[in-house]
DRENNULO-293486 format. One record per residue (C-alpha): residue in three letters; x negated, y, z negated. Coordinates in steps of 0.5 Angstrom, whole numbers, plus 2048, in hexadecimal, padded with zeros to 3 digits. Layout:
alaXYZ/...
END
This chain:
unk800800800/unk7FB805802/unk7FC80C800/unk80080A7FA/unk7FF80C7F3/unk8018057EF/unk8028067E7/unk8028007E3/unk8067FF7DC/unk8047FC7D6/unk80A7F77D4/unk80C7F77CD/unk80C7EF7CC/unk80E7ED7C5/unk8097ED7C0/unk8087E67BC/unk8037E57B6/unk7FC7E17B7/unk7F87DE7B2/unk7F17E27B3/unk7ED7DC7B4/unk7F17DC7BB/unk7EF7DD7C3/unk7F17E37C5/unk7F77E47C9/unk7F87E47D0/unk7FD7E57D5/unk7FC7DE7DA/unk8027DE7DE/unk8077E37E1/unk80E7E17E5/unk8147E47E7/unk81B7E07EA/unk81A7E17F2/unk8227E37F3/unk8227E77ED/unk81B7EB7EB/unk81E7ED7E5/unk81D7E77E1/unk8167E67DF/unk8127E17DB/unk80A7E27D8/unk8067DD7D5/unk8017DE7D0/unk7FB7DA7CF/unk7FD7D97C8/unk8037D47CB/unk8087DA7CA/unk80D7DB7CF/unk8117E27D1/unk8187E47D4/unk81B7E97D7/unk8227EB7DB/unk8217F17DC/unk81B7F37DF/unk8137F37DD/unk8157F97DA/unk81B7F87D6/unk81B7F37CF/unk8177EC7CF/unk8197E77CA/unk8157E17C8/unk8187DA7CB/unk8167D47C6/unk8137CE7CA/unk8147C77C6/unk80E7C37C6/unk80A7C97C9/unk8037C97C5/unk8027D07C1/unk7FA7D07C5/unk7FD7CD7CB/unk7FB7D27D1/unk8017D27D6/unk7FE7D37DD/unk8047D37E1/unk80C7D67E1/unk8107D57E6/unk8177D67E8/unk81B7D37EE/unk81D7D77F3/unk8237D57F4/unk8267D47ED/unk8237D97E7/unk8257D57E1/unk8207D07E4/unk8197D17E2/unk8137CD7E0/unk80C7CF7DC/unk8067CA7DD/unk8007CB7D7/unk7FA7C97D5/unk7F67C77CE/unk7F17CB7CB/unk7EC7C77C9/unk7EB7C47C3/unk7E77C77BE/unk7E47BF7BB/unk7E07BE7C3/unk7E07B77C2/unk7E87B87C3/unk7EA7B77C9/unk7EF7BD7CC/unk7F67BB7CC/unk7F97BC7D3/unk7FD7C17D6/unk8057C17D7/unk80B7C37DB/unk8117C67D8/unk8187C77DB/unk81E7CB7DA/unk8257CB7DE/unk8287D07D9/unk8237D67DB/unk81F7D47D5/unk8247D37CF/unk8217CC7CF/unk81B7C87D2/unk81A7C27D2/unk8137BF7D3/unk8127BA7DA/unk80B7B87D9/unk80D7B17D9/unk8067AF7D7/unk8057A87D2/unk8017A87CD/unk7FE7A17CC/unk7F97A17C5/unk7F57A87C6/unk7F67A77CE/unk7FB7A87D3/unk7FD7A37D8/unk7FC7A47DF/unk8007A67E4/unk8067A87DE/unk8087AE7DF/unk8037B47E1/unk7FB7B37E0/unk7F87B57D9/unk7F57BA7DC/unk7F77C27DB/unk7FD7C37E0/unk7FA7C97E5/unk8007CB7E9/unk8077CB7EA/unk80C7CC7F0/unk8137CB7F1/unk8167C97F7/unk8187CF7FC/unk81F7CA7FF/unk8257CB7FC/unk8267C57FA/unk81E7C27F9/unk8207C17F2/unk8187C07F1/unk8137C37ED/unk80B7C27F0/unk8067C37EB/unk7FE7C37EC/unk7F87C07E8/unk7F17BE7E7/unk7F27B97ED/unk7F87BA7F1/unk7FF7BB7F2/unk8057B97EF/unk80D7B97F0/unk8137B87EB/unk8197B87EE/unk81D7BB7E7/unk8247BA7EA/unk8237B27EA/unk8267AD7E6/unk81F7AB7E3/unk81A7AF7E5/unk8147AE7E6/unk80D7B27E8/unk80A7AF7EF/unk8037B07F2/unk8047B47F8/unk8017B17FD/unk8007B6803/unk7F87B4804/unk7F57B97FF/unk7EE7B97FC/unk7EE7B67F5/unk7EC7BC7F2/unk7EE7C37ED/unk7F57C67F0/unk7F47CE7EF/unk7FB7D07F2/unk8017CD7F5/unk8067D17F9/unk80C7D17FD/unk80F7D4804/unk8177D6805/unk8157D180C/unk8147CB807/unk80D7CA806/unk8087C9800/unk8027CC801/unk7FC7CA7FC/unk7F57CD7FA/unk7F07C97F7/unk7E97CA7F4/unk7E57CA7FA/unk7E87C67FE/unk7EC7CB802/unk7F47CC803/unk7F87C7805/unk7FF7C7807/unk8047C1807/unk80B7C280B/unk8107BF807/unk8167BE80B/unk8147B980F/unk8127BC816/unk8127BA81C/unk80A7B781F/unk8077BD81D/unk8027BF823/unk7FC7BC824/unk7F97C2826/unk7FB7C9825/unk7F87CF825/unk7F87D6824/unk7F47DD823/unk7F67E181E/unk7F97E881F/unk7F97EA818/unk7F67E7812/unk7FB7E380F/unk7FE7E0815/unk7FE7D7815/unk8007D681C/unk8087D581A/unk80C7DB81A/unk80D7DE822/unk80E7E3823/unk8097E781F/unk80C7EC81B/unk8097F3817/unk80A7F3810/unk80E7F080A/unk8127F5807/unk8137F6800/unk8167F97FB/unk81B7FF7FE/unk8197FD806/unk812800805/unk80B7FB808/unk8087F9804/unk8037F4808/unk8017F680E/unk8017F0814/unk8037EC80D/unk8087E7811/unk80C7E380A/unk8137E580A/unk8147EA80F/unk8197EC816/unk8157F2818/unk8127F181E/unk80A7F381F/unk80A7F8826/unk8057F682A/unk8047FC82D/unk7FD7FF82F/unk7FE80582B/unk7FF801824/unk7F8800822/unk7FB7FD81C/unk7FE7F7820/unk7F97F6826/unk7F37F5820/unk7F37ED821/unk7EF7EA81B/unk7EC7E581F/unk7E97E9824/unk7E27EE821/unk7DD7F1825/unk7D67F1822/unk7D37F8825/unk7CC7F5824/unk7CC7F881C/unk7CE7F081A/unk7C97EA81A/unk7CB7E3819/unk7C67DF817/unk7C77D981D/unk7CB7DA823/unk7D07D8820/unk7D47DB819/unk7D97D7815/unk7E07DA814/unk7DE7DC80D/unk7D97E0810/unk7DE7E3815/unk7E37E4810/unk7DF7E880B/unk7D97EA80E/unk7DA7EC815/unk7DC7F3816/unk7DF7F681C/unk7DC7FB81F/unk7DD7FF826/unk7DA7FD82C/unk7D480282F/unk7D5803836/unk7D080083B/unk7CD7FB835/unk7CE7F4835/unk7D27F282E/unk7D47EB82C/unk7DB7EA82B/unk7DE7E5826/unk7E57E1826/unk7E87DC821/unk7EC7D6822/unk7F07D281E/unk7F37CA81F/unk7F87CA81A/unk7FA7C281E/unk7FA7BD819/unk7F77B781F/unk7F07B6821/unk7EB7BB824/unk7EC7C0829/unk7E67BE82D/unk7E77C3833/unk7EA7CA830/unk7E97D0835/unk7E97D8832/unk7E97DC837/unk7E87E4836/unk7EA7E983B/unk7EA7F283A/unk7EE7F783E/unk7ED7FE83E/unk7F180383A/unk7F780783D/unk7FA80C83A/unk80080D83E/unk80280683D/unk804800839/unk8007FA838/unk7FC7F983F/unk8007F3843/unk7FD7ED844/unk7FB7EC84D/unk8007E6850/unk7FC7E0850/unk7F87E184A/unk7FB7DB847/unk7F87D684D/unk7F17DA84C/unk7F17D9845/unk7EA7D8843/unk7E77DC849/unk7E87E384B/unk7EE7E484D/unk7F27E8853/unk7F07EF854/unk7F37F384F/unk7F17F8849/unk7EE7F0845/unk7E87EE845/unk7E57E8843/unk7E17E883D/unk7E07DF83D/unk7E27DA83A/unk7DE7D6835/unk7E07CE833/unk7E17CC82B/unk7E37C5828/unk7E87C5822/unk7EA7C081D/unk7F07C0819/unk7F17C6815/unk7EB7C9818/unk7EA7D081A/unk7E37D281D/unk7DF7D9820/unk7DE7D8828/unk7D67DA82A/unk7D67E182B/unk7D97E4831/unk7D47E9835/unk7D87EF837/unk7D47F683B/unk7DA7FC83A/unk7D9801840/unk7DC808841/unk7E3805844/unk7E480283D/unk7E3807839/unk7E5809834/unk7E9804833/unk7EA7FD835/unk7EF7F7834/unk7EC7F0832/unk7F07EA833/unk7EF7E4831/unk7F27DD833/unk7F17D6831/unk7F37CF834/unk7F27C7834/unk7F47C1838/unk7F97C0831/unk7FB7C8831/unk7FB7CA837/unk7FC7D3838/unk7FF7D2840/unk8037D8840/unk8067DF83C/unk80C7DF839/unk8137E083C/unk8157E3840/unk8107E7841/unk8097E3840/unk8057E8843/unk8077ED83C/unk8017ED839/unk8057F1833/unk80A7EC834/unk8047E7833/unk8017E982D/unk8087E9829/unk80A7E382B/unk8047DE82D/unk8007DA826/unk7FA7D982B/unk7F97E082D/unk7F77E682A/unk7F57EE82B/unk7F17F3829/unk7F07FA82B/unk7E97FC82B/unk7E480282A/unk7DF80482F/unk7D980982C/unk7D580D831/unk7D080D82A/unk7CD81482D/unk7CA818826/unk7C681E823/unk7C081C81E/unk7C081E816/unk7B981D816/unk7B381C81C/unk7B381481A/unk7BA81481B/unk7BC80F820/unk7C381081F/unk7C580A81A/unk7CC80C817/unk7CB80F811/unk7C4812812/unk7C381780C/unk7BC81A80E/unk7B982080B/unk7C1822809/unk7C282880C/unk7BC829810/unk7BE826817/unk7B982781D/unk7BE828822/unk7C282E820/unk7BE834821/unk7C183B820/unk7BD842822/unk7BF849821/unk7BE84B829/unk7C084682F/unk7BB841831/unk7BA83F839/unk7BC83783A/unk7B483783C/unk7B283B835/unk7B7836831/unk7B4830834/unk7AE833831/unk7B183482A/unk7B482E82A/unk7AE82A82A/unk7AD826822/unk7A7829821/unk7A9830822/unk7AE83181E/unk7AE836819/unk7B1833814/unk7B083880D/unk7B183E810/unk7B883D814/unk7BC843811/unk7C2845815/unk7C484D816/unk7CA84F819/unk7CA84C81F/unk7C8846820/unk7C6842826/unk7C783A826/unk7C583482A/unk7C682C828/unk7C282682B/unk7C682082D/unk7C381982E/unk7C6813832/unk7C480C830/unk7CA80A834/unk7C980683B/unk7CD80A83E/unk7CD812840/unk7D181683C/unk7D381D83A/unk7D3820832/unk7D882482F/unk7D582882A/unk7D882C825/unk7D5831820/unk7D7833819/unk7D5838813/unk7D583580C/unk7D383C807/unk7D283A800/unk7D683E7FD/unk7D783B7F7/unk7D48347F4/unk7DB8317F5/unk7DE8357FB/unk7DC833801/unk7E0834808/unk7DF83380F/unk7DF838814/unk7DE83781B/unk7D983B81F/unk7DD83C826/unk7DF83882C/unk7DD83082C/unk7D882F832/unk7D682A836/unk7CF826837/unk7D082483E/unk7CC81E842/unk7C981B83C/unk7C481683F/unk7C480E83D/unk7BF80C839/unk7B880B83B/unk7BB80E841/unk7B4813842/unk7B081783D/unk7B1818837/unk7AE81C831/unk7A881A82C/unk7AC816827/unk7B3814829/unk7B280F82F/unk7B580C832/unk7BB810831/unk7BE816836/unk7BF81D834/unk7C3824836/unk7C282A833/unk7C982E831/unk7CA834835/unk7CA83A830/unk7CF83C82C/unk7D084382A/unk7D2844822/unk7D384A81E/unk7D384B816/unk7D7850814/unk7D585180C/unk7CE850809/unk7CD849806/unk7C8846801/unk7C983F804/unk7CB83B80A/unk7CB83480C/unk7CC833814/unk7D082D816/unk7CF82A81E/unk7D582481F/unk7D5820826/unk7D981B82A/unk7D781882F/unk7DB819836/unk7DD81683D/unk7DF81A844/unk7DE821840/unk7E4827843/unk7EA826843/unk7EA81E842/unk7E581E83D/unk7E7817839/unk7E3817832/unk7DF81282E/unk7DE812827/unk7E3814824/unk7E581781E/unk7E881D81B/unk7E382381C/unk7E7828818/unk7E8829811/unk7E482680E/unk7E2828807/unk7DF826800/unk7DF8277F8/unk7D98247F8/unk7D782A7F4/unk7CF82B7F7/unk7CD82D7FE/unk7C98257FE/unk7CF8227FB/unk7D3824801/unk7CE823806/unk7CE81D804/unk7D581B804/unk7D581D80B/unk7D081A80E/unk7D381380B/unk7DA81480E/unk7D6817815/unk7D0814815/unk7CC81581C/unk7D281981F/unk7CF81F81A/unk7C9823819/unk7C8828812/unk7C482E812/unk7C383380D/unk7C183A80E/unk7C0841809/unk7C284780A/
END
């Protein structure tokens, strides 16, 4: 919920005296009815266990458990969602203070009257000082708890230290069974439950596992998908945007559970067309191997823009969630478009599903290529890296569509009636996805001589080499001249009331762009009041070379760089301080089709930072190479 101010309340829960020789207290499980939110239960660690029917915040009473040790840890409550009156805790021992004791195991309780009365439905039995096998639960802290989310499922899930089991508590004699869905003999950490009827299992260091539990049709031996968003398993099509919470506000963005709302593929919405199976590396991401694991891809890799005319990798994730032997021959396809302001997603070409896996038919897609990968059952994996060079005609954005295939899941065509969507394909097609990326012209001005243009680089704060300003106007041979590094005049730079000033630009892209440069005074007025002001009309450095296209000055090879023409400003009142600020970004067909790179807001910017380096640095780190300081006196 960005931009929201979210404040917590303290509940008042009843207050019960402790000897002082006691653990401390603790809250361990919270729960609330799912069909009504008013209905609240908390557990301690101390085996106390609270209700309330009239919110979180309105008045709690304590509910006795019958049989519930007084040190006994209850781990979790939960409340069917069908019927709030049925509820059930899970808990676990203390450990004994005598060591040589062995913990006595946790337990399950049930209420059908909303917690009036429990009854306890372990069903272990003891023989001597152990438990008989297969009776009841295991003797073992019982971890997790679930009901089942049918209407008339009637079962209670509960998890241990090895396994799961289920009572069905609506029988003449119930009994607890062991579920047999192929799980590892290991602890389960969560159950979970969905409205579609599936359990869903986590377990300590085995992974998630879920189990339908309508008996399904053959579940597919193979079936794929690349996500959208970060949530989505491949089942619910088509994608939608957001889950809607409390008063119809999204409180998850691409968070698919429960909601109707449908995502809006639209190559305006940025939020939706962020596939997150699709990243660029951008060259600042170095893998260890040509191949990174999806632990890796997730938390590791950051996406970032694309610099035109240099070769960046490009990584998709796929996903099996088929339950049959190894797909030995899935195929991922990567294809880009260029962006077209004046229209929607751009349209696939006829015949582009007969060419699939080659270029297809003239249009505005290009073919990136398409990598092989083998998957097993409930396996996802990062393809090897695909390899894509951005020129001009893709800038200054792109879209980048990945598909996905097998002989046992085949992608033959688009999506009625009109398979040649790419909207429609996104938002309906598990085996596709799309992300709208940003291409960078990565021109830059240096904040010191060593500056290679590195995001951020902090230099000599405020002592940048390409912002010169003079009192009188310099011809462009004279300004070359000034502009070498080591002529620059540093501690004498004063300004007067007219002042004159030029701005070296460098390119380290492999393409010829152009520069918009503005110009801002920043007077230190006060420790803690700093503005901005601009100083005249933005311009433009025109034909910046390519990188190592020609000669280049001592010490900044093998970039190009461009001097700004000069730009005029006058100072109406003394000062006693003034920090000049030079802003860039890289532009393509400058006149009247001028299309920018690198964008970002140049106006306002301001900082409470409370000191000129304090400021200087803020800025810097939100701008990086596309700002240059310098400081002068009066």
């Amino acid at each position: 919920m960005a931009n929201e101010l979210i404040l917590f309340t303290k509940l008042e829960l009843p207050k019960l005296a402790f000897p002082s020789d006691e653990r401390p207290k603790e809250v361990s499980s919270v729960a609330y009815a799912p069909d009504d939110p008013n209905r609240c239960w908390v557990g301690t660690s101390q085996g106390q266990l609270f209700k309330s029917t009239t919110g979180a915040q309105g008045t709690w009473s304590s509910v006795r458990v019958e049989g519930l040790p007084a040190d006994a840890r209850v781990t979790r409550i939960v409340v069917d969602a069908h019927d709030h009156d049925t509820v059930a805790i899970a808990t676990a021992s203390a450990p004994p203070k005598d060591a040589t004791l062995r913990p006595e195991p946790g337990q399950v309780f049930l209420s059908r009257t909303g917690g009036t009365t429990f009854s306890e439905v372990s069903q272990r039995v003891r023989d001597g000082k152990d438990w008989k096998r297969g009776v009841g639960l295991p003797p073992s802290p019982i971890t997790a708890l679930a009901f089942d989310p049918r209407p008339s499922g009637n079962r209670l899930y509960a998890g241990a230290l090895g396994g799961v089991y289920v009572l069905d508590y609506a029988a003449t004699s119930p009994s607890w069974r062991v579920l047999k869905a192929e799980l590892p003999l290991v602890l389960i950490t969560d159950l979970a439950t969905t409205p579609q009827g599936k359990l869903l299992c986590s377990t300590y260091g085995r992974g998630i596992f879920e189990l339908e539990l309508d008996a399904p049709p053959a579940l597919p031996q193979v079936e794929l998908y690349i996500r959208q968003h970060v949530v989505e398993r491949g089942e619910q099509y088509p994608r939608v945007y957001s889950f809607p919470g409390p008063n119809g506000k999204n409180v998850l963005e691409n968070d698919p559970r429960g909601s109707t709302l449908p995502l809006s593929m639209d190559i305006e919405n940025p939020r939706a067309l962020r596939a997150f199976d699709i990243r660029v590396g951008g060259g600042r991401f170095r893998a260890p191997s040509e191949h990174i694991d999806s632990s890796e891809f997730d938390v590791e890799l950051r996406h970032q823009k694309i610099e035109l005319g240099r070769a960046s990798p490009i990584y998709v994730q796929v996903h099996n969630r088929g339950m049959g032997p190894a797909a030995e021959d899935v195929q991922v396809h990567l294809y880009v478009a260029p962006y077209v302001p004046s229209s929607l997603l751009v349209r696939l070409p006829n015949g582009f599903w007969g060419s699939l896996g080659s270029a297809p038919p003239a249009g505005n897609w290009t073919w990136i290529g398409t990598q092989s990968v083998r998957l097993g059952a409930g396996e996802h994996q990062v393809v090897r890296p695909f390899e894509w060079t951005p020129t001009s005609a893709f800038a200054p954005r792109a879209l980048l569509l990945a598909l996905c295939s097998s002989a046992n899941d085949p992608l033959t065509n688009g999506p009625a009636p009109d398979p040649l969507d790419v909207g429609a394909l996104l938002l309906n097609e598990r085996r596709a996805a799309g992300r709208l990326v940003e291409l960078s012209g990565n021109v830059f001005v240096r904040n010191g001589v060593d500056d290679p243009g590195d995001n951020p680089a902090l230099g000599l704060l405020a002592r940048s080499p390409d912002i010169i300003v003079t009192n009188a106007t310099l011809s462009d041979a004279d300004a070359r001249q000034r502009f070498s590094d080591l002529g620059d005049p540093a501690p004498g730079d004063a300004l007067g009331a007219t002042n004159f000033v030029r701005v070296r630009v460098h390119n380290a892209s492999e393409v010829v762009l152009a520069a918009k440069v503005t110009l801002y005074a920043v007077p230190a007025a006060t420790a803690s009041d700093w503005g901005e002001h601009p100083l005249g009309a933005e311009v433009i450095v025109t034909s910046l070379p390519a990188a190592g296209g020609g000669a280049a000055p001592a010490g900044i090879n093998p970039h190009e760089w461009a001097l700004s023409p000069e730009i005029a400003f006058n100072l109406s009142a003394p000062i006693t301080a003034q920090l000049i600020v030079a802003r860039i970004q890289g532009v393509l067909n400058p006149g009247a089709l001028q299309e920018t790179l690198d964008e970002y807001p140049l106006t306002p910017f301001r900082s409470n930072r409370g000191s000129q380096g304090g400021f200087a640095y803020h800025l810097l780190q939100i701008a990086g190479s596309n700002t240059a300081l310098r400081a002068f006196g009066s």
